[in-house]
C-alpha positions as CSV (number, residue, x, y, z in Angstrom):
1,X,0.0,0.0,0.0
2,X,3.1,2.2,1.2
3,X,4.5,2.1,-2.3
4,X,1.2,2.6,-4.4
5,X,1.2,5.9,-2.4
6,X,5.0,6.7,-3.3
7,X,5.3,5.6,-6.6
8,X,2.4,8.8,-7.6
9,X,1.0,6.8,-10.3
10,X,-2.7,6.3,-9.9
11,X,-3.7,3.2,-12.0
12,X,-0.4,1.3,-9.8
13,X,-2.0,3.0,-7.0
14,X,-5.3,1.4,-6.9
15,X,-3.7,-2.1,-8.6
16,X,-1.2,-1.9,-5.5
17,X,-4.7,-0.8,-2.7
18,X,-6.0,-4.4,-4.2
19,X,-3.0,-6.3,-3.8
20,X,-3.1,-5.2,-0.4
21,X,-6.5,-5.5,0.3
22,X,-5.6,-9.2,-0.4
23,X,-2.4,-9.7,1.8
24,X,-4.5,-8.2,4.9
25,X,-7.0,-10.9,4.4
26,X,-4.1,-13.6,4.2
27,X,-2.8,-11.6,7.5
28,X,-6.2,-12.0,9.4
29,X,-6.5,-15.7,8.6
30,X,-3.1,-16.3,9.8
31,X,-3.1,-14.2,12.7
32,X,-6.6,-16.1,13.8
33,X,-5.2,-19.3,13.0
34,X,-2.2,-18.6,15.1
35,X,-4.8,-17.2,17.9
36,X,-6.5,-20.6,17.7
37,X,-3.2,-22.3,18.3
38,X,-1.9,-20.5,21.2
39,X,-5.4,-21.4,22.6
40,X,-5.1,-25.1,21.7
41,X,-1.3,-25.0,22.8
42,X,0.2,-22.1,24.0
43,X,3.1,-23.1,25.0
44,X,4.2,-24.6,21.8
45,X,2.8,-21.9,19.6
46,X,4.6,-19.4,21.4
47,X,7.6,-21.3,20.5
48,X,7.3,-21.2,16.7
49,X,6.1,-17.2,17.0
50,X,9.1,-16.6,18.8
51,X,11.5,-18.5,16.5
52,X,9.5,-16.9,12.9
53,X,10.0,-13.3,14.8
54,X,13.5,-13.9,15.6
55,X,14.5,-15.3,12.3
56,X,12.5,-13.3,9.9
57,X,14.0,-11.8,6.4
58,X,12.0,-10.1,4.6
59,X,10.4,-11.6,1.5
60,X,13.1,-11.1,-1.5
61,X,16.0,-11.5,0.9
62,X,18.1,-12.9,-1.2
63,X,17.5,-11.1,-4.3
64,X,20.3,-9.3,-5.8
65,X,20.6,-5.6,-4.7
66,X,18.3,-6.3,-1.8
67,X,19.7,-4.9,1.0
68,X,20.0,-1.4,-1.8
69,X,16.3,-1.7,-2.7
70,X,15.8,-2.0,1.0
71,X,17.5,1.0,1.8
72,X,15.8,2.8,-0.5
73,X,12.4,1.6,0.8
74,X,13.4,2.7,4.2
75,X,14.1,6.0,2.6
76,X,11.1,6.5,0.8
77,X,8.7,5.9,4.2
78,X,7.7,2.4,2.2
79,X,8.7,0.0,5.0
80,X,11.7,0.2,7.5
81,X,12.1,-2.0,11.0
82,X,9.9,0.8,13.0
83,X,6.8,0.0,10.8
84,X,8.1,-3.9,10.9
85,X,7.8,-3.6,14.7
86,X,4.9,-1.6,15.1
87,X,2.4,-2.1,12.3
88,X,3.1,-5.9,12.1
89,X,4.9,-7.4,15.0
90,X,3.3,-5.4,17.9
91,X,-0.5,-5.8,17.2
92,X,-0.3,-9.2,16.8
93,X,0.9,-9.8,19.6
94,X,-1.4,-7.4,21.2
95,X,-4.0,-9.6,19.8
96,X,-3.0,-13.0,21.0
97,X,-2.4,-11.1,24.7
98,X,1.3,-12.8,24.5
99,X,2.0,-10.8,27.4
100,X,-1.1,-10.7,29.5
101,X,-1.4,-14.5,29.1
102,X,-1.7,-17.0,32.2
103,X,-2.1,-20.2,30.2
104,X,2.1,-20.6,29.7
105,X,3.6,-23.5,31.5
106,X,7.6,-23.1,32.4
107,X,8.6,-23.5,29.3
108,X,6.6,-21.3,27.6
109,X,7.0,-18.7,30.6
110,X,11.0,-19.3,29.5
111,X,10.4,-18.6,25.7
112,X,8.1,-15.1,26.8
113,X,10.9,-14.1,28.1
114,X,13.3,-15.0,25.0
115,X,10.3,-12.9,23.0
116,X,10.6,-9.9,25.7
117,X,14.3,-9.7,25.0
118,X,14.2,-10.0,21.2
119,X,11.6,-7.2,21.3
120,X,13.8,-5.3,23.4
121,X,16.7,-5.8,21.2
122,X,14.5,-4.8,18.2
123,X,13.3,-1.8,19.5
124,X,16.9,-0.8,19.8
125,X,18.0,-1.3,16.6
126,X,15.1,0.6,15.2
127,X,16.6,3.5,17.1
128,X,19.9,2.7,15.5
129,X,18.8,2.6,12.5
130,X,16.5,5.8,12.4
131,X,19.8,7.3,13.8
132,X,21.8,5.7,10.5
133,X,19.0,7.1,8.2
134,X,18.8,10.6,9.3
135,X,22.5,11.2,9.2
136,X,22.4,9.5,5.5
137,X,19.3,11.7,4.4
138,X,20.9,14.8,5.9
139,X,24.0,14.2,4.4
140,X,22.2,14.2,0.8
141,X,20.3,17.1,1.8
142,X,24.0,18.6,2.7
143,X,25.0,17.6,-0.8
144,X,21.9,19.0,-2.9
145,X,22.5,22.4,-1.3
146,X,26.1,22.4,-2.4
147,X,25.4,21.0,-5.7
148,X,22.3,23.6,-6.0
149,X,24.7,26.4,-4.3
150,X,27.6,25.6,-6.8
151,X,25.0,25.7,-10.0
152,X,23.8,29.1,-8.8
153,X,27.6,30.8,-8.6
């Protein structure tokens, strides 16, 4: 949806709302699904949560020039780790009450935990890289003005 609003084309615009429209459904069915499974087996669904959240990539990982057309998606406010860890991972969990949950044996209390600290760990690289990403952007800001400066002499 980010990139239909970015790429300020209007028929891509509405072809990209659709496509979207779509992967929310998929994202509802999965996250109840999921629900139903912490509710069948919590402790074991929180396992595999916790092990997808920690080892995600995005999808096209390992396409050539990802981590560039990743950068540049970051840049363009299409999707960067603080819309990762807000708009996806955080409501879900929200949702399945991961955190308000009584229905965790030992083990599952010991993989909350492992969650807790991943999302703490998260949280602090979206900081690091907001940090990264404003020094790049004002750098090329920086640089336009010089370039823009020098044309006008």
């Amino acid at each position: 949806r980010n990139t239909g609003r970015v790429c300020d084309d209007p028929i891509a615009d509405r072809m990209l709302q659709r496509i979207a429209a779509d992967e929310n459904l998929h994202m509802i069915f999965y996250r109840n699904m999921c629900g139903a499974a912490l509710d069948l087996c919590p402790d074991q669904a929180l396992e595999a949560i916790t092990m997808i959240l920690e080892n995600f990539q995005m999808p096209g990982a390992g396409m050539p020039n990802f981590r560039r057309n990743g950068v540049l998606m970051a840049k363009h406010g299409i999707y960067d780790l603080r819309q990762h860890l807000e708009e996806v991972v955080n409501p879900v969990l929200k949702k399945w009450q991961i955190f308000e949950r009584t229905d965790f044996t030992a083990r599952g209390e010991e993989t909350r935990e492992r969650l807790g600290l991943f999302l703490e760990r998260l949280g602090k690289d979206v900081v690091k890289f907001e940090e990264q990403r404003d020094k790049m952007l004002a750098r090329e800001a920086a640089k336009r003005d010089r370039d823009l400066a020098s044309a006008n002499a």
